[in-house]
N, C-alpha and C positions, 0 to 999 in steps of 0.2 A: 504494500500500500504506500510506505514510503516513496517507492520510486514514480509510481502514478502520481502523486501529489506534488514531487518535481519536479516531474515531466509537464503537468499541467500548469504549474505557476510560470516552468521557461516559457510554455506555448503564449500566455495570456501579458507577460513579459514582451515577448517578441513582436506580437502582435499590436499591442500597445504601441508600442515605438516605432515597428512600421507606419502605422498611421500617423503617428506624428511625425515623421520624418516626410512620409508622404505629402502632409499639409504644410510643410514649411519649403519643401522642395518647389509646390505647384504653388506657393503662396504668390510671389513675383516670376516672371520669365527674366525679366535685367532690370538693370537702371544701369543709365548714362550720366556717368559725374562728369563735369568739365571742371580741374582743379581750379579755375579761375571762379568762380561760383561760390564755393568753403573757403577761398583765401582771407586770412587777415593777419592783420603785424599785432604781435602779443609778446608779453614775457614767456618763456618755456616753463613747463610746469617742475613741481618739488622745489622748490628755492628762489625761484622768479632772478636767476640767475641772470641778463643781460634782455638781449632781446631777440627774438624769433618770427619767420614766415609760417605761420601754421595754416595746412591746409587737412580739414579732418574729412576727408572724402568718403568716408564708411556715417559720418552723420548724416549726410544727404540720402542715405539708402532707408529705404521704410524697414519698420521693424514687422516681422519677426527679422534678426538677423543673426547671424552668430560670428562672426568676426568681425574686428575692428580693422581699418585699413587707415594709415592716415600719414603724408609726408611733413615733415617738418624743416624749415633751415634756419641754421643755429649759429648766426650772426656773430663777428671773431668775438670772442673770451666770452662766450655766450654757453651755457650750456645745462640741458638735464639733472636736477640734482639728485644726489644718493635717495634711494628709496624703494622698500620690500616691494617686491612683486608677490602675486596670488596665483598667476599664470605661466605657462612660459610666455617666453614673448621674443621679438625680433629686430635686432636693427640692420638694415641693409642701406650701405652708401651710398650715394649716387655721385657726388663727388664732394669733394673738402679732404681732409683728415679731420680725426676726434681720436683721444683718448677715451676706451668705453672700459667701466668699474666694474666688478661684479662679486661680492663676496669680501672687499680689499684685493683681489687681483686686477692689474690694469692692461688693456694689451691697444696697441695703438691698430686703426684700423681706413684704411683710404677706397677710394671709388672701388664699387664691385666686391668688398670684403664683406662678409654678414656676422655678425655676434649673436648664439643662439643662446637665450637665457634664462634659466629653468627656474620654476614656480619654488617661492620661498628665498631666492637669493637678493641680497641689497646692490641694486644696480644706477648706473646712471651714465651718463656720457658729456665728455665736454670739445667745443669745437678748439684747433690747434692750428696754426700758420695763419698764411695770408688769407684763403680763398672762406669764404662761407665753407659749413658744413650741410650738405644738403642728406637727409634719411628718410626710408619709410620705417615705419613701427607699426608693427601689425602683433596682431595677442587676438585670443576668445573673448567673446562680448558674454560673461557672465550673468547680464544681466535678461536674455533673454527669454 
């Protein structure tokens, strides 16, 4: 009997989540972000460290949604400050350098490098040299 009773909780388990995957999959076909549209000049977040391009592209999408997409550029001595994550989460460069933290470890990182950084560690990132630091940052939308 045991094993019927697992069997039928994975079935009503599975089941369940198909359908909601099903309704979040057929909820939208697309959206078109033009990052000109989500652009605005701000302080970057955790410290309000200098000043930044934020373009949060993943805002403009209706919710339901489950990722967050969003490019940032992080104006010279500009930069993200230390602060736990809950998720993993992503930084990929598109060009600049930045020093990116994670833990107290720091590794320097320029166009086309990615920093992948796992839930529960203290992270942040700061821009370096002449050029702006331009990233995306992309993580799960927990809250959907």
């Amino acid at each position: 009997m045991k094993i019927s009773t697992t069997l039928f909780c994975s079935i009503l388990f599975t089941c369940a989540y198909a359908g909601k995957a099903a309704a979040v999959d057929t909820a939208h076909a697309m959206v078109i972000i033009n990052e000109e549209d989500v652009k605005r000049e701000e302080a970057p977040p955790h410290g309000a460290i200098g000043m930044s391009t934020a373009y949060r592209i993943s805002d403009a999408a209706p919710t339901p949604r489950s990722m967050e997409f969003r490019k940032r550029i992080l104006h010279p001595k500009a930069e993200i400050g230390l602060h736990p994550i809950t998720h993993d989460e992503i930084y990929y460069v598109l060009s600049g350098e930045g020093n990116v933290t994670s833990d107290g470890k720091t590794a320097t990182l320029k166009a086309g490098m990615t920093a992948y950084l796992y839930k529960g560690a203290v992270v942040g990132i700061k821009q370096v040299g002449s050029e702006p630091l331009s990233i995306i940052v992309s993580y799960p939308n927990v809250t959907h």
